[in-house]
Each structure stands twice: as C-alpha cells, then as structure tokens.
C-alpha positions in Angstrom: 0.0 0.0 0.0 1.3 3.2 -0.8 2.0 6.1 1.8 -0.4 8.7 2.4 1.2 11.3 4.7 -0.3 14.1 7.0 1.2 16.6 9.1 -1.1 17.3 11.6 -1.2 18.5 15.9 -0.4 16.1 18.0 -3.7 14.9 19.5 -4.3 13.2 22.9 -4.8 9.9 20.9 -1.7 10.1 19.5 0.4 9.9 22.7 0.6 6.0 23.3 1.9 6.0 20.1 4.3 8.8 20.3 6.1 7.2 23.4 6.4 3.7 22.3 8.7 5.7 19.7 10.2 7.7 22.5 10.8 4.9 24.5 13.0 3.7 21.5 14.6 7.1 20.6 15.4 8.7 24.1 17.1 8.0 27.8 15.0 8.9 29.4 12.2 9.3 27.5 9.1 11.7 28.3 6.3 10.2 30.0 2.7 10.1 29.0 1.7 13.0 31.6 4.2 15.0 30.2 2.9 14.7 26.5 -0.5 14.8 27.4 0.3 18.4 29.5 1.8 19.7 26.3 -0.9 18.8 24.0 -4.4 19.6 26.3 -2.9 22.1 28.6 0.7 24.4 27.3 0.0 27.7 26.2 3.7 27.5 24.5 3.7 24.2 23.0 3.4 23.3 19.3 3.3 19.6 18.7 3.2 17.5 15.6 3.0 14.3 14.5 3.6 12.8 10.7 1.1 10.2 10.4 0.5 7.6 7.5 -2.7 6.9 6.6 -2.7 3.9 5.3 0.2 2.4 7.3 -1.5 0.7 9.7 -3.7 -2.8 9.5 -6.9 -3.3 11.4 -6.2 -5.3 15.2 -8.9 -7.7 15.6 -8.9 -10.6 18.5 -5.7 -10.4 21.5 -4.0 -7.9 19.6 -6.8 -5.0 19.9 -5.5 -5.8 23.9 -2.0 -5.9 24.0 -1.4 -3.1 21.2 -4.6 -0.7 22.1 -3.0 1.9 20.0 -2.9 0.5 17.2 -5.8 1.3 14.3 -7.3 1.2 10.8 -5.9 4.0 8.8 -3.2 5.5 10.9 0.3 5.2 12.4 2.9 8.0 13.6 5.9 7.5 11.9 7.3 10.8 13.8 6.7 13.6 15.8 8.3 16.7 17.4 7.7 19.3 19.6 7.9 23.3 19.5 7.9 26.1 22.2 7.5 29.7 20.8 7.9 32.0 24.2 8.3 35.3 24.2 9.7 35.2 20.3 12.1 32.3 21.1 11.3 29.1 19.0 13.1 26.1 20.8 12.2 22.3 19.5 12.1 20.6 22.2 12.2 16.9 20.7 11.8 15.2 17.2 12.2 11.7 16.2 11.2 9.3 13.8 9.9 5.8 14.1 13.1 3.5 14.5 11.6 1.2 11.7 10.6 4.4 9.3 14.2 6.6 9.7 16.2 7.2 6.5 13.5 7.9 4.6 13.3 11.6 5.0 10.4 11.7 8.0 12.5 13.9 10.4 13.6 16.3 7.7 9.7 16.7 7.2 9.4 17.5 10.7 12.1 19.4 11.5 11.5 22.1 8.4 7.8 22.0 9.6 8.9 23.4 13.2 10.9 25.9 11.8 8.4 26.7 9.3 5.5 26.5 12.3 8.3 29.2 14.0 8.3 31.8 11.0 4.6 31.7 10.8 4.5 32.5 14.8 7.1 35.5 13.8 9.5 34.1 16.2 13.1 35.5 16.0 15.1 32.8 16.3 14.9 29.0 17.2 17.1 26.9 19.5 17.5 23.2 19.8 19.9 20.9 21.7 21.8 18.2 20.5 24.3 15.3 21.4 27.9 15.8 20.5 28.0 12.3 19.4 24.6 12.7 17.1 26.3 13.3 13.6 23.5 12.5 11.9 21.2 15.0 13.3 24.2 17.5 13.4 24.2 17.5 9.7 20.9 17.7 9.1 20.3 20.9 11.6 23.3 22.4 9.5 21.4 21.7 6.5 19.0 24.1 7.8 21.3 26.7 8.4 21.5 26.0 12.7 24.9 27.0 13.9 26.6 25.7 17.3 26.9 28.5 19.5 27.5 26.7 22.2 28.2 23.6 24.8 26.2 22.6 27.7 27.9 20.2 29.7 26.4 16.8 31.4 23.5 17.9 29.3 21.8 14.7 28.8 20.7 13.0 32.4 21.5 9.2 31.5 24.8 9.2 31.1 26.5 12.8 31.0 26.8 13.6 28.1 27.1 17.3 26.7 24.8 19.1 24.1 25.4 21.5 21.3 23.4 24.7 21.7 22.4 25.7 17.9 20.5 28.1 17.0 18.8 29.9 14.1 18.6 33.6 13.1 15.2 33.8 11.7 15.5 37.8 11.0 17.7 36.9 8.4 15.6 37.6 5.2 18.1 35.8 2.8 17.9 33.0 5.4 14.4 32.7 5.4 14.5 33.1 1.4 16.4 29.6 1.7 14.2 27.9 4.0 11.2 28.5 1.9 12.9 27.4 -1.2 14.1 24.0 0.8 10.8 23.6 2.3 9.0 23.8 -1.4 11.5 21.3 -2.5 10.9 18.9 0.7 6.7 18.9 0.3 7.2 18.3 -3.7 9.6 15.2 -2.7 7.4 14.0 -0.3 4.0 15.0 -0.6 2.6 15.2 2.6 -0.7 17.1 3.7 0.1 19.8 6.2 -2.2 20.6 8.5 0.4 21.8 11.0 2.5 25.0 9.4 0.2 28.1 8.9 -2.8 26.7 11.5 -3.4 27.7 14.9 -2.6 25.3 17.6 -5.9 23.4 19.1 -6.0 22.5 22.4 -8.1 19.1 22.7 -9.4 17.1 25.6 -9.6 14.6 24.4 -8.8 12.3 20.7 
C-alpha cells in the first residue's frame, strides 16, 4: 500500500503511540503525563506528529488488547515538539519511528517546526543536540542551525554534553532559503500539512 502522509497537531490519541517511539529514541524518555500536559494544557507548545494513513492494518482478537494503540488508517511514523515564548522558538524533541528513519520523516518535521516558527514570527529558534549525534548535526546544518555553544552533562542518562544551535530567523536571505528548501521537501514527499500556517488546538480529548 502506498504512503499517504499528513502533518497534523499532536492529539491526545496520538500519545501511546508517540512514546512507544520515544521509548525507542530517548534515555530517558518523556512520559505520557508529560505529553498529554503539552498537548491539552501548554499555552507554549506546538506539537506534531507525521502520520501515514494507510500504514497501519486493522487489530482484531488479542491484539486490539496488547497493542490498544494501534488502528485502521493511521500510524505515527514521527513527531516533534515546538515552544514559541516570548519570540524564542526552541524544539524541544523530534524523532522518527526507528523502523521508518532514513527515509526523510525527520527532515519533514524538523522544516515543519521551523516553518510553524516563522509563521508564529519568532526571531530565532534553538534546539539541543548530542555531541556524538552526527546524523542530526548534519541535518540541523542543512537548515542553516549553527553551534553556539556547549552545555555540559546535558543529557541526564549518562552525562553527556549538548550543542546549543541556533537559528537567526530575522535573516531575510535566510528565510528566502528555507522556503525554497521547504518547497523542495513537500514536492519530494507529498505530505498534507495541517500543521504549518494553522493555529494550535488545544483538545481534551482524541
């Protein structure tokens, strides 16, 4: 079956999904409450999910039980968060589905939160990273993020530090490039955003 993406808010639904990938992505990895707070109740928060439509099968018998997230018509395949406060955009996670990465799903997301960022006429965006994390290094210099700085024993598990990057989004030219990049990631990959140039909905429930 073919992929049939969407960009859409995170909804309370969602969330069993999104930390079974978190669970797989992170140490330590957020926790339910946590996602749940940023998706009913943040003011700040900004948080997406790329789903495919047709990429999941219906559950019938035991399974429906042991995997109650699972349903007809829909599985996250990524997911990230943004915080716009007081004209600072800082993603505060993004990762794809361990069985779906290489295939261009966090590049999707990443250019959406920056793209979600310029719409909310933020001035800059921040992320951290892992010194070891090459792979995501690249891509966030792709996108024009420079290292500004280190924050040591950054990461709780085992110490590790964390590049501060950030991105000038008062740059005109800049933003010239990211909107010529984006174009060129939703033609490649065709995916139905629901997330960029919409305001954020705060649901109680999926």
């Amino acid at each position: 079956m073919s992929k049939s993406l969407n960009l859409r808010y995170m909804r309370t639904g969602d969330i069993p999904q999104v930390v079974a990938i978190d669970n797989q992505s992170f140490n330590p990895p957020w926790s339910a409450r946590s996602y749940a707070y940023e998706v009913s109740e943040s003011s700040y928060s900004h948080m997406v999910v790329l789903e495919d439509t047709n990429g999941a099968s219906p559950v019938n018998g035991l399974r429906r039980f042991l995997q109650p997230w699972a349903r007809p018509g829909g599985m996250i395949v990524g997911y990230g968060g943004l915080w716009y406060i007081a004209g600072e955009g800082h993603i505060s996670t993004i990762a794809a589905h361990p069985d779906y990465r290489g295939q261009g799903y966090g590049e999707i997301l990443l250019a959406a939160m920056v793209r979600r960022a310029i719409t909310l006429q933020a001035e800059y965006i921040v992320l951290e990273v892992r010194v070891s994390n090459f792979v995501a290094q690249n891509l966030y210099e792709k996108y024009e993020f420079q290292i500004v700085g280190t924050k040591p024993n950054y990461y709780r598990a085992d110490n590790e530090d964390a590049y501060d990057m950030r991105l000038d989004l008062a740059d005109e030219a800049m933003i010239a490039r990211f909107d010529q990049r984006f174009a060129e990631v939703c033609a490649q990959q065709q995916f139905i955003d629901q997330y960029t140039d919409l305001p954020s909905p705060k649901q109680k429930s999926s």
